[in-house]
C-alpha positions as CSV (number, residue, x, y, z in Angstrom):
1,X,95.0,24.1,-38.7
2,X,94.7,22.4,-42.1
3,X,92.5,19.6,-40.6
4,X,90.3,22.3,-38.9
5,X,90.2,23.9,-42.1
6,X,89.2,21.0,-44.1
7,X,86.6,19.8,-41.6
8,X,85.0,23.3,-41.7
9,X,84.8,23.0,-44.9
10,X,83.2,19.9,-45.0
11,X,80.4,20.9,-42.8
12,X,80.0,24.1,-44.7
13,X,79.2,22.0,-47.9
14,X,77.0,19.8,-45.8
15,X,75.1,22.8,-44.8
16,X,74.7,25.1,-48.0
17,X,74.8,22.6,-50.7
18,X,73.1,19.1,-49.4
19,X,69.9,20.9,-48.5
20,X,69.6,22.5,-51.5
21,X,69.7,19.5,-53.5
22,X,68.0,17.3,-51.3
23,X,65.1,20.0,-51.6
24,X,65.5,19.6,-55.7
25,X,64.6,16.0,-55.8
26,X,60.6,15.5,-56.6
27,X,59.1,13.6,-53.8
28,X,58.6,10.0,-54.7
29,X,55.2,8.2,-54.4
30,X,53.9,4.8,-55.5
31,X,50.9,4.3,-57.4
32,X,48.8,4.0,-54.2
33,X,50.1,7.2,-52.6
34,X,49.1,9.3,-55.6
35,X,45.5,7.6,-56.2
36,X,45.2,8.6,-52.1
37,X,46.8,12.1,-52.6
38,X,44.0,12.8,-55.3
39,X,40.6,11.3,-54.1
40,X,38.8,14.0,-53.0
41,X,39.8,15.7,-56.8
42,X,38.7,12.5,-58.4
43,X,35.5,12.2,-55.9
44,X,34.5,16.0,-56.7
45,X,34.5,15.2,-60.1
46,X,33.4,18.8,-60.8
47,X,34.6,22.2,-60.5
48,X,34.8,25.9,-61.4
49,X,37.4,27.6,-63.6
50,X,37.3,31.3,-63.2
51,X,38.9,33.5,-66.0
52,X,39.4,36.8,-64.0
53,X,41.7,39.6,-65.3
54,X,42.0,43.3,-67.2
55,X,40.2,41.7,-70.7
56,X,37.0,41.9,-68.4
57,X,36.9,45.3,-69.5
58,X,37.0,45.6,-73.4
59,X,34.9,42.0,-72.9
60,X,35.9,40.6,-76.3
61,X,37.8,37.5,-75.2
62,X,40.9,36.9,-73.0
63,X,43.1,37.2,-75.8
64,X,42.2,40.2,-77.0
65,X,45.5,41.9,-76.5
66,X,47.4,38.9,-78.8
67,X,44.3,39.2,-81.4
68,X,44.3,43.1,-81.9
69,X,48.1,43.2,-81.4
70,X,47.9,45.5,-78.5
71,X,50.9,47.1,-77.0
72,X,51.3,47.6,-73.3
73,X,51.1,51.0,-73.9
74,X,47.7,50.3,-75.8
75,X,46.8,48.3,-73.2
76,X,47.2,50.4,-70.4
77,X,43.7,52.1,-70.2
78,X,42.3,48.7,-68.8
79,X,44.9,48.9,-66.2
80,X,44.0,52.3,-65.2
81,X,40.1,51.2,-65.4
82,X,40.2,48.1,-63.3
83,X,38.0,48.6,-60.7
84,X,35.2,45.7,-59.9
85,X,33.2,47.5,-57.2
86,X,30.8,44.9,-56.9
87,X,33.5,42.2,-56.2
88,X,31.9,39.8,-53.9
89,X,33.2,36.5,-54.0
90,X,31.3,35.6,-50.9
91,X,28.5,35.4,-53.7
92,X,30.6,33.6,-56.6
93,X,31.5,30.7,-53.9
94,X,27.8,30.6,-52.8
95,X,26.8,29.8,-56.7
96,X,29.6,27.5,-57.1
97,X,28.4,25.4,-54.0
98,X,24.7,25.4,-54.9
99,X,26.1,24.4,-58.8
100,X,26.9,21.2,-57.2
101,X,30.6,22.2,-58.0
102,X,33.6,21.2,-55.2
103,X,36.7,22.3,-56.1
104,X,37.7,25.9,-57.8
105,X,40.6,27.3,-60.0
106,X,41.6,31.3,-60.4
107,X,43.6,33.1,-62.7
108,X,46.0,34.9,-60.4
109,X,47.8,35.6,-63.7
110,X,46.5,35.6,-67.2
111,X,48.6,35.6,-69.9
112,X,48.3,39.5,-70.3
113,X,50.8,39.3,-67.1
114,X,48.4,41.2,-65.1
115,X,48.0,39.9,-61.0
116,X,45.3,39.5,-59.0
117,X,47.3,39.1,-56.3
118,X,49.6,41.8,-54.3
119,X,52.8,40.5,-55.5
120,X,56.1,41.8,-54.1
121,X,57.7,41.4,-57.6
122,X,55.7,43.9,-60.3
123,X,53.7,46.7,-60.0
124,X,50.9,45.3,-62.5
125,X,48.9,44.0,-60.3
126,X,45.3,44.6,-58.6
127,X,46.7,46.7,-55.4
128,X,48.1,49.4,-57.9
129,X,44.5,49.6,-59.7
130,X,41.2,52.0,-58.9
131,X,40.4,48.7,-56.8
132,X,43.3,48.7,-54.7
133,X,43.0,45.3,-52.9
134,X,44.2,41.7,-53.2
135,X,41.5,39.9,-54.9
136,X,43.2,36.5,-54.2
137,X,42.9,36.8,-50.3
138,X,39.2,37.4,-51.1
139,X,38.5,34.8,-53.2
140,X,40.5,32.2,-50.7
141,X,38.9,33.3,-47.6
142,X,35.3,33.1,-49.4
143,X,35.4,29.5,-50.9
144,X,37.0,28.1,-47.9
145,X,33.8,29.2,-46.1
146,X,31.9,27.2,-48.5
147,X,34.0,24.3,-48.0
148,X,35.2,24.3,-51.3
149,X,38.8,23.3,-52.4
150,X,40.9,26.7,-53.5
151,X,43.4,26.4,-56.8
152,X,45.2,28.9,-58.9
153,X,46.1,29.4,-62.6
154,X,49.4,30.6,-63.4
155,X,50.0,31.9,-66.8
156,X,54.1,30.9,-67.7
157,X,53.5,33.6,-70.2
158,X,53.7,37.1,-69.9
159,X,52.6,39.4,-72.4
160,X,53.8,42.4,-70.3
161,X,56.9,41.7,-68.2
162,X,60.0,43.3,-70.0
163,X,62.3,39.9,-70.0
164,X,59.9,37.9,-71.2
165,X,60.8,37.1,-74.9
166,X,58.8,37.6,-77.9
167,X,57.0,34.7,-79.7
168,X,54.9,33.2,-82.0
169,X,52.1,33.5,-79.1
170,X,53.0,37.0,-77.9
171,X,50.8,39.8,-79.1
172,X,54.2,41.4,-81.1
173,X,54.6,38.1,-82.9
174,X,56.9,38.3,-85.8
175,X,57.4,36.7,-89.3
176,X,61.6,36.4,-89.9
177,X,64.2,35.8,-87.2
178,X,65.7,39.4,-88.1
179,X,62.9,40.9,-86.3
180,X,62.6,38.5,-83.6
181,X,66.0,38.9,-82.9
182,X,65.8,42.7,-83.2
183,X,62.9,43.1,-80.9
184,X,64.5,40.0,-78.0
185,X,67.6,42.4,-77.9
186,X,68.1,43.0,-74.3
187,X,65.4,40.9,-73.0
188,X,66.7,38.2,-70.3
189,X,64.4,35.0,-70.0
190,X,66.6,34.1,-67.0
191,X,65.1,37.2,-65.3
192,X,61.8,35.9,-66.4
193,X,62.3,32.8,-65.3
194,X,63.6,34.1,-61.7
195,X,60.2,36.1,-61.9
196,X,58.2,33.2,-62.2
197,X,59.3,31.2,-59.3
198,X,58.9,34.3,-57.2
199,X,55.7,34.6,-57.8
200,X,54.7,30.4,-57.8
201,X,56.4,31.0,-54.1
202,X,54.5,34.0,-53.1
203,X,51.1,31.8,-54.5
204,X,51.8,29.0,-52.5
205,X,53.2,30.5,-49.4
206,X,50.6,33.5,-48.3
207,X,47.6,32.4,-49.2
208,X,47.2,29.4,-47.0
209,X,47.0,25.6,-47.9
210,X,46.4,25.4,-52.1
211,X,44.8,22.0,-53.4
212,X,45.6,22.4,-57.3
213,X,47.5,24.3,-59.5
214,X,47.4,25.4,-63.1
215,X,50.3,26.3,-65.1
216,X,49.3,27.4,-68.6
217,X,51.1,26.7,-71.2
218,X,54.3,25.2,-72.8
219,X,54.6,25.1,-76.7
220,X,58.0,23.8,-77.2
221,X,59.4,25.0,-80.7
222,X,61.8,27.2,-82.9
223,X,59.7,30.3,-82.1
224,X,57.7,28.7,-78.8
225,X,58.8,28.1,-75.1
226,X,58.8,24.7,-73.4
227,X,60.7,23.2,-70.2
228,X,64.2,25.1,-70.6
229,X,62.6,28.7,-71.2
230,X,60.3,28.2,-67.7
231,X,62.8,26.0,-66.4
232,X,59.9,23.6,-65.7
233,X,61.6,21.2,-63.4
234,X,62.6,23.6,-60.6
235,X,58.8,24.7,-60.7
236,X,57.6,21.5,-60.2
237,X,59.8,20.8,-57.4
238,X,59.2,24.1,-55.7
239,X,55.5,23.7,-56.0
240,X,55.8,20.3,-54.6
241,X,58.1,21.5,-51.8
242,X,55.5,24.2,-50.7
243,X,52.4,22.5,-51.1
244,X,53.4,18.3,-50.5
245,X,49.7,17.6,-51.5
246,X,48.9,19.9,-54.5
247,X,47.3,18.4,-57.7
248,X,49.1,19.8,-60.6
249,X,48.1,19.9,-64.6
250,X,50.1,18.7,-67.6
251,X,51.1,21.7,-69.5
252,X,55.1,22.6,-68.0
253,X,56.6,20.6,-71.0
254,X,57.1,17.6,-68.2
255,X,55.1,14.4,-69.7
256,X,58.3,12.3,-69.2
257,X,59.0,13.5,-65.7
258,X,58.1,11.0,-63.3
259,X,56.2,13.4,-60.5
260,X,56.1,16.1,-63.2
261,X,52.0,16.3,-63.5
262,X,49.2,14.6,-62.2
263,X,46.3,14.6,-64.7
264,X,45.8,15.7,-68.4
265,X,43.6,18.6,-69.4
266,X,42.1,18.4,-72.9
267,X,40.8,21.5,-73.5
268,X,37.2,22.2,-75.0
269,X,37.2,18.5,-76.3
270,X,34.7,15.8,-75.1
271,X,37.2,12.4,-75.1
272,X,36.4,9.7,-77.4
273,X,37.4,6.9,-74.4
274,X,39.8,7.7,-71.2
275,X,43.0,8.8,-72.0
276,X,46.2,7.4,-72.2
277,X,49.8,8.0,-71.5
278,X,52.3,5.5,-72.3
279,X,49.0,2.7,-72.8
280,X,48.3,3.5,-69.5
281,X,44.9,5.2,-68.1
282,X,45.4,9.0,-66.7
283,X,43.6,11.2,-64.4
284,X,41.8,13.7,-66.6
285,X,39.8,17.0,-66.6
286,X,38.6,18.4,-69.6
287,X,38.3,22.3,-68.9
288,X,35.1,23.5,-70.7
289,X,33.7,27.1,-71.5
290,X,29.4,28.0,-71.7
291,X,30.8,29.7,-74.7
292,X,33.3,30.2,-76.8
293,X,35.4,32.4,-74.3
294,X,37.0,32.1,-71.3
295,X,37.4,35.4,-70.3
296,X,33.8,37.9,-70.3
297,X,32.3,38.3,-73.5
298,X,29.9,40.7,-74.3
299,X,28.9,39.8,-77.6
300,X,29.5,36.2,-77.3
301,X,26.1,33.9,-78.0
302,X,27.2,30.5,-78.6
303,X,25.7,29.6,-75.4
304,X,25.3,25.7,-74.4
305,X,22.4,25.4,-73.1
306,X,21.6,23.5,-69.5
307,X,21.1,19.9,-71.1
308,X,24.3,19.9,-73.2
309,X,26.5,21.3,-70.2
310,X,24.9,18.3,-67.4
311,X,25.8,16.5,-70.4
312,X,28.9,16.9,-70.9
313,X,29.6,16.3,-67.2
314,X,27.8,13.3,-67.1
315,X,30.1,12.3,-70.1
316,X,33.5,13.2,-68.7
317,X,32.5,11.2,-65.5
318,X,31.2,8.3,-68.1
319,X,35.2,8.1,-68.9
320,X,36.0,8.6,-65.9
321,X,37.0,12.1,-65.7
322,X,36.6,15.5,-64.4
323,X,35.2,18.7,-65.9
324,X,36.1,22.0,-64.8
325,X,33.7,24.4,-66.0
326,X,34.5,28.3,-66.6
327,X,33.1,31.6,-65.8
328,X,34.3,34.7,-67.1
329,X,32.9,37.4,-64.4
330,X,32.6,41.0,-65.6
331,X,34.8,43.9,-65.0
332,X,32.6,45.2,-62.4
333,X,33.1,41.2,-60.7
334,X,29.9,39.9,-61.3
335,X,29.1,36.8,-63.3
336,X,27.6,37.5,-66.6
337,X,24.0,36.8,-65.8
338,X,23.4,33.8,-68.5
339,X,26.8,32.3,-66.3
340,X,24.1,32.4,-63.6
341,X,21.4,31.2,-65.1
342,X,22.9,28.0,-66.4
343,X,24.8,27.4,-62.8
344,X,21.5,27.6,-61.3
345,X,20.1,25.1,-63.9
346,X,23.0,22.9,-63.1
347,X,22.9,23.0,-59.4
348,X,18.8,21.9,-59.6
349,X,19.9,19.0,-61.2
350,X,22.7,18.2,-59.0
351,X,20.5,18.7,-56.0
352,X,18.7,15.7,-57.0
353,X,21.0,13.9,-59.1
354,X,24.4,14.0,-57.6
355,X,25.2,10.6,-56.3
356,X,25.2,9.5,-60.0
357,X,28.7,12.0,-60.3
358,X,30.1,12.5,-56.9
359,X,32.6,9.7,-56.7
360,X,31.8,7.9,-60.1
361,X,33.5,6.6,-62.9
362,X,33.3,4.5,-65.7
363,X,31.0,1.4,-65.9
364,X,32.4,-1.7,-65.4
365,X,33.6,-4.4,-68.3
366,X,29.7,-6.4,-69.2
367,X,27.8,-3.4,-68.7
368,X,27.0,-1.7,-72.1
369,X,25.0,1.6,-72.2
370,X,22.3,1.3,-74.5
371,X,20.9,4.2,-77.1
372,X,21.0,7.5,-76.2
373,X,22.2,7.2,-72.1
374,X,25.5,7.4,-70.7
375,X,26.5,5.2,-68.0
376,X,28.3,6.1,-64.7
377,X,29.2,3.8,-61.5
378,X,30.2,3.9,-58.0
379,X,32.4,1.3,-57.3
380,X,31.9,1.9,-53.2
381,X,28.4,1.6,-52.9
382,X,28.1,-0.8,-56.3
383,X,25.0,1.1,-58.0
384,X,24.9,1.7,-61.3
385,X,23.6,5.0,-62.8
386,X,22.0,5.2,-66.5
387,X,21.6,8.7,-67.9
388,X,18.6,9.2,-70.0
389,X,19.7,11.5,-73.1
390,X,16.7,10.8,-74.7
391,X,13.7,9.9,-73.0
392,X,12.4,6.4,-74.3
393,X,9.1,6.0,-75.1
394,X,7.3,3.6,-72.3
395,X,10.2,0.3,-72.0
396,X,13.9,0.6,-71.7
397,X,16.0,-2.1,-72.7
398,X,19.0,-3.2,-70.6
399,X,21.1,-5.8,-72.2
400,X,23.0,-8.7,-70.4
401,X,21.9,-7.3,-67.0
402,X,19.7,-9.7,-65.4
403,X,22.0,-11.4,-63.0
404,X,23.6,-8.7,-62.0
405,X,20.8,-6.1,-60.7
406,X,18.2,-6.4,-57.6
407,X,16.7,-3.2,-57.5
408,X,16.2,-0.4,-60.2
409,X,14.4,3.9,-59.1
410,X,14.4,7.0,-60.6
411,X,17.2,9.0,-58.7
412,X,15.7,12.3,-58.5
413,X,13.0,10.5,-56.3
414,X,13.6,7.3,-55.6
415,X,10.5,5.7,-57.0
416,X,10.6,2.3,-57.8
417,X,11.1,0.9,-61.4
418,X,9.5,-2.1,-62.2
419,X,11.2,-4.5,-65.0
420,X,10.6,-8.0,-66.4
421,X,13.4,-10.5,-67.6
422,X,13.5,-11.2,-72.2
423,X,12.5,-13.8,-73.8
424,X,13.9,-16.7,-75.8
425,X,17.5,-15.6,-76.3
426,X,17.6,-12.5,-74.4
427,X,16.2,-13.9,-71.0
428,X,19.5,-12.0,-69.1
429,X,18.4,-9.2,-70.4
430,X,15.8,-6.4,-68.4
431,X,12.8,-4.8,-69.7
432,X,12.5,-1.5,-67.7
433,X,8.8,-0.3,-67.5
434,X,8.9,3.8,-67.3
435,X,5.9,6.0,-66.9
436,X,5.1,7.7,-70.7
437,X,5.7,11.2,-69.2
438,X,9.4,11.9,-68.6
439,X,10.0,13.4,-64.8
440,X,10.2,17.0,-64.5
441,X,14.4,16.9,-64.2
442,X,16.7,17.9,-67.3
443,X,18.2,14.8,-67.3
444,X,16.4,11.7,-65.9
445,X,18.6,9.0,-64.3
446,X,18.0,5.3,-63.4
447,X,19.8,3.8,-59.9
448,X,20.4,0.3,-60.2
449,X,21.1,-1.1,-57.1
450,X,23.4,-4.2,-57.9
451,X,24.2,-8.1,-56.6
């Protein structure tokens, strides 16, 4: 009976505890895997954030709860307003597509805790509102049609859940540890935390096959939150088990985790050269507003204008690099019509000029960019791609390029570029002869077909 009893044993620890640590473990992959596991997001090269939430409504910034020091209670006549009748994200996805844009990411939570989603765990959430539907399973459903690639955000803060702590983020902040303490009383971040994977699982279980995530953000400190207050590693790891080939940004406090992130995300900052972790070149994506805010702005008018924004693409591609590029759709769900107008501005000049983004990267060593372009390359087809900022007046000078090109045309329309080798010294170089009018595109861009 005792060897029965220790065999049963045995197997019972087999069975209840070896799966669940077995299912803890990140899934390894070598260097090759993960460049594989995340073409298409490097291909696509660019994308569409979408800051979505109850700060559509007062329309002075996402953080306007945190800024004005809003209680919930304060807070609560968005809630009870919420209702975007015109809602059609049939529309946003057809915009997105037509931007020249592949991929998409969706705050399913902001940091004001609200859910766009119909989530089994709170009642603040979009089902409860005036709307009363799951916006998520929308917004899916709609940019799959397109044959776009669906993401979430996921805010790890919550400025409304009862257990989540008070800090120097939170919209309640305080100034002494007396009345951080006094205010925390009660409060149970391990509730929180339970909260969160709930929710991460819900996300990445009902709403069919996710391609990237965003979780938003850790700031580790005496009155901040990193890995141990999300308990960042059993996020990761449940993500990973749910989704095997989801792309997930840097910002759960993991950096030193091997299979803890997949790309850095500097945010509203144009890179001075590719960035680095450890001396070592990263996937990147810079996440970029048309203004100053993510969320819709009424007032807002720091507007970029078409030329900066391709620009700024062109640039992050230059380093070889992503952008994700925001909307911040009204309360009613439509995007804020100068949103629209630069998307459609954008997508003109990716109609024409895409091949010089989709599935480019920097320039190789020996090719140097010359005064006021920006240079991207394909390393699959071998062309090179020089972006002209500026608009030269008649010749273009390419430096150290003669033995390496065989054919040079304007991209937008393939006509043909005619060039003659330098002189004396600079007989490698290329003297590009360009028509005096610059071509009606925003941006003009040289192909050079190379040897």
């Amino acid at each position: 009976m005792k060897t029965r009893s220790l065999v049963l044993m045995i197997l019972l620890f087999c069975l209840l505890i070896v799966p669940k640590q077995a299912q803890a473990q990140l899934p390894k992959e070598t260097e090759a895997q993960k460049t594989q596991r995340m073409k298409w997001w490097t291909d696509a090269r660019f994308g569409m954030f979408i800051h979505w939430g109850l700060y559509a409504l007062p329309a002075r910034h996402e953080w306007v709860k945190n800024a004005e020091r809003l209680t919930n209670d304060q807070y609560q006549k968005y809630f009870e307003n919420f209702n975007p009748d015109m809602y059609d994200p049939h529309e946003w996805a057809k915009m997105a597509k037509a931007a020249g844009m592949k991929y998409v990411v969706l705050t399913a939570k902001h940091h004001e805790g609200f859910c766009l989603f119909d989530s089994k765990f709170t009642d603040y959430k979009a089902t409860n509102t005036p709307y009363g539907k799951d916006l998520i399973k929308e917004y899916v459903e709609a940019f799959r049609a397109e044959g776009l690639k669906v993401g979430f955000y996921y805010s790890l803060i919550d400025w409304h859940h009862p257990d989540y702590t008070i800090d120097e983020v939170h919209p309640q902040r305080q100034t002494s540890d007396t009345a951080y303490a006094r205010l925390n009383k009660g409060k149970d971040m391990s509730k929180y935390r339970e909260y969160l994977k709930n929710q991460v699982r819900e996300l990445l279980t009902n709403y069919g096959e996710i391609s990237v995530i965003w979780f938003d953000f850790s700031f580790p400190g005496k009155n901040g939150k990193g890995r141990a207050d999300w308990d960042s590693e059993s996020i990761i790891k449940l993500a990973r088990s749910l989704q095997p080939g989801i792309i997930v940004d840097d910002r759960l406090d993991l950096k030193d985790v091997e299979g803890g992130w997949d790309f850095v995300s500097p945010e509203q900052e144009k890179v001075a050269k590719w960035p680095e972790y450890n001396g070592k070149r990263v996937a990147w994506e810079t996440c970029q507003t048309f203004s100053g805010s993510w969320g819709y702005y009424r007032d807002e008018n720091t507007w970029k204008s078409p030329a900066q924004l391709l620009e700024l693409l062109i640039e992050s591609v230059s380093k070889g690099g992503n952008l994700l590029l925001n909307v911040g759709p009204t309360a009613r769900g439509v995007f804020d019509y100068r949103a629209q107008d630069r998307l459609k501005s954008m997508g003109e000049w990716m109609k024409y000029n895409g091949r010089s983004v989709y599935g480019c990267t920097e320039a190789p060593a020996g090719f140097t960019a010359p005064a006021n372009t920006l240079l991207t390359y394909n390393p699959v087809t071998r062309r090179l791609y020089v972006h002209l900022l500026a608009y030269p007046m008649g010749t273009l000078n390419l430096t150290n390029m003669g033995d390496k090109v065989k054919y040079i045309q304007f991209l937008h329309d393939a006509s043909e570029i005619k060039y003659r080798a330098g002189r004396d010294n600079a007989k490698n170089d290329l003297i590009l002869s360009l028509p005096v009018q610059k071509p009606p595109v925003e941006i003009p861009v040289l192909e050079l077909i190379l040897k």
